[in-house]
C-alpha positions as CSV (number, residue, x, y, z in Angstrom):
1,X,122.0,98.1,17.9
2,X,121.8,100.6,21.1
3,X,122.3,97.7,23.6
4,X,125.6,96.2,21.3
5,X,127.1,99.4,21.6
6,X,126.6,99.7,25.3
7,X,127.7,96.4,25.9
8,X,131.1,97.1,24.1
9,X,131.4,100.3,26.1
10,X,131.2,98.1,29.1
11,X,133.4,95.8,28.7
12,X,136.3,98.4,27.4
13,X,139.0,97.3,30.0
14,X,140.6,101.0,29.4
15,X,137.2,102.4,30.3
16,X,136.4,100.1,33.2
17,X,139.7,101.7,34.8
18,X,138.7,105.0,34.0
19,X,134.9,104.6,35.8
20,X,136.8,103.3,39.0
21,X,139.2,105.7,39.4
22,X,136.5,108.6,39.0
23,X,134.5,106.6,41.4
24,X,138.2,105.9,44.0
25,X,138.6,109.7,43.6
26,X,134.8,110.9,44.0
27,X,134.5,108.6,47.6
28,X,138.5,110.2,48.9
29,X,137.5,113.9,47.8
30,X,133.7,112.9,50.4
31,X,136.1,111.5,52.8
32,X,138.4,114.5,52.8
33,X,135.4,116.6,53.1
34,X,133.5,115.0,56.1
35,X,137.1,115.0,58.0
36,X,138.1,118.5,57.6
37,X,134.4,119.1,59.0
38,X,134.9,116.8,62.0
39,X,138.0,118.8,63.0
40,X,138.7,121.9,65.1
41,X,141.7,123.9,64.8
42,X,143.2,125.8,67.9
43,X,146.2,127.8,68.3
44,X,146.5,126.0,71.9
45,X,147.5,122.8,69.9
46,X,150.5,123.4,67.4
47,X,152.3,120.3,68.1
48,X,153.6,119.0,64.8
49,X,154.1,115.3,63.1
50,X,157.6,115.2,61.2
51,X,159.1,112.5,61.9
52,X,162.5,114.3,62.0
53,X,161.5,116.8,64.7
54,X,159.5,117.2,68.2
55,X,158.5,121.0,67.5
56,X,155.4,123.1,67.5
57,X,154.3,125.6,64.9
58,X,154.5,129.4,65.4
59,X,152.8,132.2,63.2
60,X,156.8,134.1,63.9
61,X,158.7,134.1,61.1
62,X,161.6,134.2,63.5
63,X,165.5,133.1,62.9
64,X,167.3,131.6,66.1
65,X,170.3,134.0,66.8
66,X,172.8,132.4,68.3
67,X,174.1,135.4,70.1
68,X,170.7,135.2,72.0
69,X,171.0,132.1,73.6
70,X,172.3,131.1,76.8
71,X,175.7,129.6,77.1
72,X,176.0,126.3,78.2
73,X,177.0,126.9,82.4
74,X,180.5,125.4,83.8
75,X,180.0,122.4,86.3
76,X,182.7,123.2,89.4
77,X,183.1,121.8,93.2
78,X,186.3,123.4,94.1
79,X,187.5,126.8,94.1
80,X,190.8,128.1,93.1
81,X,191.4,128.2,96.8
82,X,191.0,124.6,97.0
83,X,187.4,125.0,98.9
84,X,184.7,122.5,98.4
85,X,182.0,125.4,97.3
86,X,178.4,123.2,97.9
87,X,179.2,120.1,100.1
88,X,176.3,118.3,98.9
89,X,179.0,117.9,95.5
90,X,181.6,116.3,97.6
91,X,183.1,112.9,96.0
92,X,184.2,112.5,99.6
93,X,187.1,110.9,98.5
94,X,189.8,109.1,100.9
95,X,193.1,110.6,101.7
96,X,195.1,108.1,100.4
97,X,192.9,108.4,96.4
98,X,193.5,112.0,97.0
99,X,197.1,111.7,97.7
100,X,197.3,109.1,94.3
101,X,195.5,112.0,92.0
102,X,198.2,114.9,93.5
103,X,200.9,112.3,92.7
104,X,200.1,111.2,89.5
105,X,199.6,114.8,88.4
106,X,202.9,115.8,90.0
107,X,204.6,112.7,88.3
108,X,203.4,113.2,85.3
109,X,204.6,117.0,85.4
110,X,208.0,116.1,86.2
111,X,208.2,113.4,83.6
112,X,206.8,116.6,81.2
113,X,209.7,118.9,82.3
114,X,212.8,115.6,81.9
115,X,211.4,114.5,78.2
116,X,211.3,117.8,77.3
117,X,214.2,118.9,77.7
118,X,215.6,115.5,76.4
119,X,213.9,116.2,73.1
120,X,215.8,119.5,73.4
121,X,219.0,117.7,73.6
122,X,218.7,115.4,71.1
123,X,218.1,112.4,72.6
124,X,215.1,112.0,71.7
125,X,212.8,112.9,68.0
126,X,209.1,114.1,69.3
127,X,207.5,114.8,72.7
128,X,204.4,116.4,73.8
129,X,203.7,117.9,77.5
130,X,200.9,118.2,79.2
131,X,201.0,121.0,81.5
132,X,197.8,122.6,82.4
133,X,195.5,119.5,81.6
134,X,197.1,117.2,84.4
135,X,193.2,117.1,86.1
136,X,191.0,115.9,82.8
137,X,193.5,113.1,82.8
138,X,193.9,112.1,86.3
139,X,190.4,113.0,87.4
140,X,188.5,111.3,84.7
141,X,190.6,108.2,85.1
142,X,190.1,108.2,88.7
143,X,186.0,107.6,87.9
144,X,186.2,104.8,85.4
145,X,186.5,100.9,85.9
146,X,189.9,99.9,84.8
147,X,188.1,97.6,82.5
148,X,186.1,100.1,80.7
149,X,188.1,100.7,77.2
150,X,190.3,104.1,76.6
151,X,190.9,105.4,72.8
152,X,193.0,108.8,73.6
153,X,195.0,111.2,71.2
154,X,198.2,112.2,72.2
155,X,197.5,114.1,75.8
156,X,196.3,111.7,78.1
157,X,199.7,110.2,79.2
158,X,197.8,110.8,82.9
159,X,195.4,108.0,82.0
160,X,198.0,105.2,81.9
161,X,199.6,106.2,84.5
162,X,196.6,106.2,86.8
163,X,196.0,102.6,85.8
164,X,199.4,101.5,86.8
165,X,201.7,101.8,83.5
166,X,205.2,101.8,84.8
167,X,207.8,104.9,84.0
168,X,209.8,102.5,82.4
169,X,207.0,102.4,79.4
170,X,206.6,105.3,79.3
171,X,210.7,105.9,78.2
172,X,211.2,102.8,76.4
173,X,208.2,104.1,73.5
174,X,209.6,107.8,73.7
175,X,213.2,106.6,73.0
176,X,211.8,103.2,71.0
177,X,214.4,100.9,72.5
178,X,214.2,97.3,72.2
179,X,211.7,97.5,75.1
180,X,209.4,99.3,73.3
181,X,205.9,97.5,73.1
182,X,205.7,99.0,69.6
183,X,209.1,98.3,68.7
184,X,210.3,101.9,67.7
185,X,207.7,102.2,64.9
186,X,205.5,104.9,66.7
187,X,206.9,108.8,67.3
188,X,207.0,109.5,70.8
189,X,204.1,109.6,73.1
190,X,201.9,107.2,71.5
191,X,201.5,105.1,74.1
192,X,199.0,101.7,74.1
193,X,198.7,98.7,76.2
194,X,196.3,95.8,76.0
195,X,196.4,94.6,79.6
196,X,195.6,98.4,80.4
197,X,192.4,98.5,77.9
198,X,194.1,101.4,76.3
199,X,194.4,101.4,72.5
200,X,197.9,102.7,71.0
201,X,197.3,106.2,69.9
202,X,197.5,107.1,66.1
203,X,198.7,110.6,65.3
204,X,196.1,111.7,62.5
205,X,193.4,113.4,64.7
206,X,189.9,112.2,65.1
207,X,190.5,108.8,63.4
208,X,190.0,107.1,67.3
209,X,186.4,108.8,67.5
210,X,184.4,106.4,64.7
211,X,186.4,103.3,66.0
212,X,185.2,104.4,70.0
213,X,181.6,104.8,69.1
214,X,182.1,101.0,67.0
215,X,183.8,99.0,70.3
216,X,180.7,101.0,72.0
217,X,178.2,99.0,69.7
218,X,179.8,96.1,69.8
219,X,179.6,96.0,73.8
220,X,176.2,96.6,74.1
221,X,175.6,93.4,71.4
222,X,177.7,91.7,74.2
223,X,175.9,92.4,77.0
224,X,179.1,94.0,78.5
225,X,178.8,95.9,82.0
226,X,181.2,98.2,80.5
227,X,181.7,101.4,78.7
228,X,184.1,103.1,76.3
229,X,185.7,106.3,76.7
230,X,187.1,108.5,73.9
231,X,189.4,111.4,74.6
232,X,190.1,114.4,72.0
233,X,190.7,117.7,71.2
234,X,188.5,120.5,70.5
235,X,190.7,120.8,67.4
236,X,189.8,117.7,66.8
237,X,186.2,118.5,67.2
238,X,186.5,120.1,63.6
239,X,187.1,116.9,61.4
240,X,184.8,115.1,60.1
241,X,185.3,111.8,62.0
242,X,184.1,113.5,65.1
243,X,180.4,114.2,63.3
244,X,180.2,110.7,62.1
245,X,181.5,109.2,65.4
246,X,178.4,111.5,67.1
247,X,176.0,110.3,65.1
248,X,176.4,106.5,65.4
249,X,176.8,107.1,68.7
250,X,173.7,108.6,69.7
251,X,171.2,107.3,67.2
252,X,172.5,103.5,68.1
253,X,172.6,104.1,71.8
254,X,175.8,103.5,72.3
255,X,177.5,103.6,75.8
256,X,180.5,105.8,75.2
257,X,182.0,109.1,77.0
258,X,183.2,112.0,74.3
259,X,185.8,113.5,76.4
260,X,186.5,117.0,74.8
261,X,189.8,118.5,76.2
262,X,189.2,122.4,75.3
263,X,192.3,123.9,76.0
264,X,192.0,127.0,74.2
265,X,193.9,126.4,71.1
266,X,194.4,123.2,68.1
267,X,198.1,123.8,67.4
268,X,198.3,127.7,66.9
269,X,194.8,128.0,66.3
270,X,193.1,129.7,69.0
271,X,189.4,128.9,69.4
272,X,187.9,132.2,68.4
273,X,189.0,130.9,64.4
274,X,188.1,127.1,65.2
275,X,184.4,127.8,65.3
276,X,181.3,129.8,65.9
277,X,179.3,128.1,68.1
278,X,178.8,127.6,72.0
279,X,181.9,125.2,72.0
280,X,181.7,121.5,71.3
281,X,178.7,120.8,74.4
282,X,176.6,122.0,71.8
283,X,177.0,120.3,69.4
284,X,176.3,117.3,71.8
285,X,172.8,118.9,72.2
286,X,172.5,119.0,68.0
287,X,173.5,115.3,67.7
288,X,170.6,114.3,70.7
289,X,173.3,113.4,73.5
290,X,173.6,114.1,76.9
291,X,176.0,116.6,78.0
292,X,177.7,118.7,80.1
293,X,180.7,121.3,80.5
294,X,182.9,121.1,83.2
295,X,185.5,122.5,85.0
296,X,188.1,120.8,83.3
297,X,191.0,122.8,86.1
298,X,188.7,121.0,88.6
299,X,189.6,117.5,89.2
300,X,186.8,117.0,91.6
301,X,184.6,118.3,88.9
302,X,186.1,116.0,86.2
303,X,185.5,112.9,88.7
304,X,182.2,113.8,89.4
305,X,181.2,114.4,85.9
306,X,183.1,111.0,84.4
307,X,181.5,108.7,87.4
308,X,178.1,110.0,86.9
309,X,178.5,109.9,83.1
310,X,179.3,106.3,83.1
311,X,176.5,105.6,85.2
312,X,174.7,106.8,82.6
313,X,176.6,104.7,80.0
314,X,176.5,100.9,81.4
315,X,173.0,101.5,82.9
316,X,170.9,103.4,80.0
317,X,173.2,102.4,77.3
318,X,173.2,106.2,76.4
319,X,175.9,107.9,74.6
320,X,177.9,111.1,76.8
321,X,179.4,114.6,75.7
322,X,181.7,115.8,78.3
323,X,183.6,119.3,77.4
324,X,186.2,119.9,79.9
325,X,187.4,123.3,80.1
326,X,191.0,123.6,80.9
327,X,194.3,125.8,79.6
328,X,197.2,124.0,77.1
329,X,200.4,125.6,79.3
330,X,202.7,124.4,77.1
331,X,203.6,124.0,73.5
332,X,201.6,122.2,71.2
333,X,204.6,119.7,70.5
334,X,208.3,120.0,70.6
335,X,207.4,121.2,66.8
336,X,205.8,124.1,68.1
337,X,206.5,127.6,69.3
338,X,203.5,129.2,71.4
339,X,204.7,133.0,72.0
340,X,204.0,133.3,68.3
341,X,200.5,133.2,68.6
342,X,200.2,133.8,72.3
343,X,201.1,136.3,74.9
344,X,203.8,135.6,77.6
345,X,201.0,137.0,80.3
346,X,198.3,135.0,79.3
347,X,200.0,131.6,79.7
348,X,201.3,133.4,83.4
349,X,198.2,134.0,84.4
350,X,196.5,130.2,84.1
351,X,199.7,129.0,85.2
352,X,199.8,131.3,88.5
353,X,196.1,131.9,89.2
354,X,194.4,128.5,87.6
355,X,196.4,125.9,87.6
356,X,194.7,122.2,88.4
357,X,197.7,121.2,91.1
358,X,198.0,124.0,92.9
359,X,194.2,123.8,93.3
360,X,194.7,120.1,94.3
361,X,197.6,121.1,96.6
362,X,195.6,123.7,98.5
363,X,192.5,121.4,99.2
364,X,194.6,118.8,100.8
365,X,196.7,121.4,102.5
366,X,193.5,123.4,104.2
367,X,193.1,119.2,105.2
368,X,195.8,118.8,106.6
369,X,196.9,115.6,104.4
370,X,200.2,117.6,102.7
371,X,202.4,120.0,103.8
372,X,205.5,121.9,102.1
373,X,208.5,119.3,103.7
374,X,206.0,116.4,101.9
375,X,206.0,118.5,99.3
376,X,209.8,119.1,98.7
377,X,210.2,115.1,99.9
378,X,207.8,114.1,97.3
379,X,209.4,116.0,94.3
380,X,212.9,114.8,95.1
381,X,211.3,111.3,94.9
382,X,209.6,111.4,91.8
383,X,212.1,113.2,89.7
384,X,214.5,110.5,91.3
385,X,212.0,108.1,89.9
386,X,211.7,109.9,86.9
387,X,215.5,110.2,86.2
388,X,216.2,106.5,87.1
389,X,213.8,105.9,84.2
390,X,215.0,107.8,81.7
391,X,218.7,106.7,82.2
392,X,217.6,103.0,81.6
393,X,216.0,103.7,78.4
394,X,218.6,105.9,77.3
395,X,221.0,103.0,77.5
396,X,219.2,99.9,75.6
397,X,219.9,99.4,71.9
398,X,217.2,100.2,69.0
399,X,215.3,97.0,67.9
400,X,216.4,94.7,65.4
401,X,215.8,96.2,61.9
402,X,214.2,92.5,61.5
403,X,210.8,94.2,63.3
404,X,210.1,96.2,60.2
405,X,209.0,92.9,58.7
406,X,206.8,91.4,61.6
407,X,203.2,91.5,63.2
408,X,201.7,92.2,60.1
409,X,201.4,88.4,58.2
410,X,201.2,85.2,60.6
411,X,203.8,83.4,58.3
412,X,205.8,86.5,55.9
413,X,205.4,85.9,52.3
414,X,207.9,85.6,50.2
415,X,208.3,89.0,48.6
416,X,208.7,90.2,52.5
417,X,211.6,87.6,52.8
418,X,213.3,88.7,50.0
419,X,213.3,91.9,50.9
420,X,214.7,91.3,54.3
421,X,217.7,89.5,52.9
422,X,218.3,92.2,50.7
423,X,218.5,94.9,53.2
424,X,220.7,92.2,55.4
425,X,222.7,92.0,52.2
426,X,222.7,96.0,51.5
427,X,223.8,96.8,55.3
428,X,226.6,94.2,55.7
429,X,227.9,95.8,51.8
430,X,228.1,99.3,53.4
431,X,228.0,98.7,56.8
432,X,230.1,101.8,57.4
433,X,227.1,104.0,56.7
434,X,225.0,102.3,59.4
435,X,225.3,102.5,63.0
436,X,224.3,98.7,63.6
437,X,226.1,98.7,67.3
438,X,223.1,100.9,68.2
439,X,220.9,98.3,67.2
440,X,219.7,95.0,68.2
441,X,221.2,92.2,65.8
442,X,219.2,90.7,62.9
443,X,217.7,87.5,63.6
């Protein structure tokens, strides 16, 4: 009877997994035993294993102040007096690419100072300047292959013209003749071209950021020898594009520049209420990027920076933070009006004592490359150029209202058709409401 009832025991299939789970557990609890018995814990080895960190423990319970810590220093090469301060940072540029930056700068000012006061008049809806920021334009642009692919926001007019893009464009898109590349459907300043690798800017802010770090991807899956670089604010900096854009940037290796124009203020927001940290470079740091902060009044600084930082890029495949420290001299926008949130002195002061031209023009003067008669010859011109420009633009006719209907659908539908012979039908009815002799004819 004894050796039925042991044999049923045995063969219990809920008991059998019962006896080998004691016996799993009874050999792991030995194992653990004999290895915490082999081992030998030291205070000289603290180097953790989280995969999500490369720290070491400490027995401090100890919060990181961020008032402690060092900020991040200001790459420079040139002095406000225009003096190369360590030689060894020399670009060692030629007089004739030096002469090119000082122009482009100086003709971008001038165009600044003409659509301005055009948008004053009237003539035209929208314009932005960009006084004070001439050398993160110019400077940067002056480092990069003109292959290599620009996404910009609405400050970086210096860019385009560095790479060749005629005054002409620049007029026809602010007035949106018929000449306009984007056929009057953009507001003023957002400027694109494809043969200049330059995407057309989009007004809300950060939205370029993802779509940079993207095209960065996608160019290391080709094999490209190039690299993307993505210009923005350090308003911009506070949307939550710019964290995603970071992200997939650095943990897919992908060979893009983050160009951060800190001019002191996003709209009427000074920087003191935009955030709390050391500035945007750290945040570089936080994301696992490689960064510096630069001189952004500097343009030998910027060039330096943007040619070693594409290096980096098309060779490592490695993502770049750049924060370029600079001074927004004039209004945000035609829309805005600075002296309400900033002092008539403080604008004097970068524009007297810090201003990236006049740093420019007294390097090449202490070279002996410019001089004050080059200088008054050189402004005449490039207004003249300017002027000459503007007065074209001025005079071509709007596009056809047809354009509202195109580049979206290879062949229209038929829903889009009828709609265009209805507003054809709707203008030639009260035609006396529309000024159609300002615009190109339906076709």
């Amino acid at each position: 009877m004894a050796s039925i009832v042991r044999r049923s025991i045995t063969n219990s299939p809920k008991l059998i997994s019962i006896l080998r789970f004691n016996r799993a557990v009874k050999t792991e609890f030995s194992r653990t035993i004999s290895c915490t018995k082999s081992l030998k814990y030291s205070d000289d080895n603290l180097q953790t294993n989280f995969p999500g960190s490369q720290s070491s423990y400490t027995k401090k319970l100890d919060f990181i102040r961020p008032e402690t810590l060092d900020s991040i220093p200001v790459y420079h090469v040139m002095n406000r007096g225009g003096q190369i301060m360590d030689e060894s940072q020399d670009p060692c540029l030629d007089e004739q690419t030096v002469l090119k930056m000082y122009r482009s700068m100086t003709m971008m000012n001038t165009m600044d100072r003409i659509m301005y006061e055009s948008q004053r008049q009237g003539r035209i809806s929208f314009y932005m300047t960009n006084y004070g920021e001439e050398a993160t334009h110019v400077g940067s642009a002056a480092a990069l292959d003109d292959r290599d692919i620009v996404y910009a926001q609405y400050r970086e007019a210096g860019v385009l013209m560095w790479r060749g893009y005629p005054l002409s464009s620049f007029m026809n898109q602010c007035y949106g003749n018929s000449d306009d590349l984007g056929h009057g459907r953009q507001m003023p300043v957002h400027y694109g071209s494809k043969e200049l690798n330059f995407f057309t800017i989009s007004s809300p802010l950060a939205t370029q950021m993802p779509h940079a770090s993207g095209a960065a991807y996608a160019l290391k899956r080709a094999g490209a020898d190039i690299c993307v670089i993505c210009y923005f604010g350090e308003g911009a900096a506070s949307e939550g594009d710019a964290h995603a854009a970071f992200n997939f940037a650095a943990t897919l290796d992908a060979p893009v520049i983050f160009f951060c124009r800190n001019n002191g203020y996003a709209i009427s927001t000074p920087t003191s209420e935009q955030y709390r940290g050391d500035g945007i470079a750290s945040r570089g740091v936080g994301y696992g990027m490689n960064t510096i902060r630069v001189d952004g009044n500097d343009i030998f600084a910027v060039y330096n920076t943007v040619r070693e930082a594409r290096k980096i890029c098309v060779e490592q495949s490695k993502p770049i933070l750049i924060e370029a420290m600079t001074y927004r001299l004039g209004h945000h926008s035609t829309s805005d009006d600075s002296s309400a949130y900033r002092s008539v002195d403080e604008v004097n002061y970068w524009d007297k004592e810090d201003h990236p031209i006049g740093r420019l023009r007294a390097f090449m003067i202490n070279k002996g490359w410019w001089d004050m008669d080059k200088e008054k010859s050189w402004m005449k011109e490039a207004r003249q150029q300017v002027m000459e420009g503007f007065q074209a633009a001025e005079k071509l006719k709007k596009p056809s209202p047809t354009q509202m209907f195109l580049d979206v659908y290879d062949k229209p539908p038929k829903r889009l058709q009828q709609q265009l012979n209805e507003m054809k039908q709707h203008v030639e009815q009260y035609k006396e409401h529309y000024p159609t002799e300002t615009f190109e004819k339906f076709h």
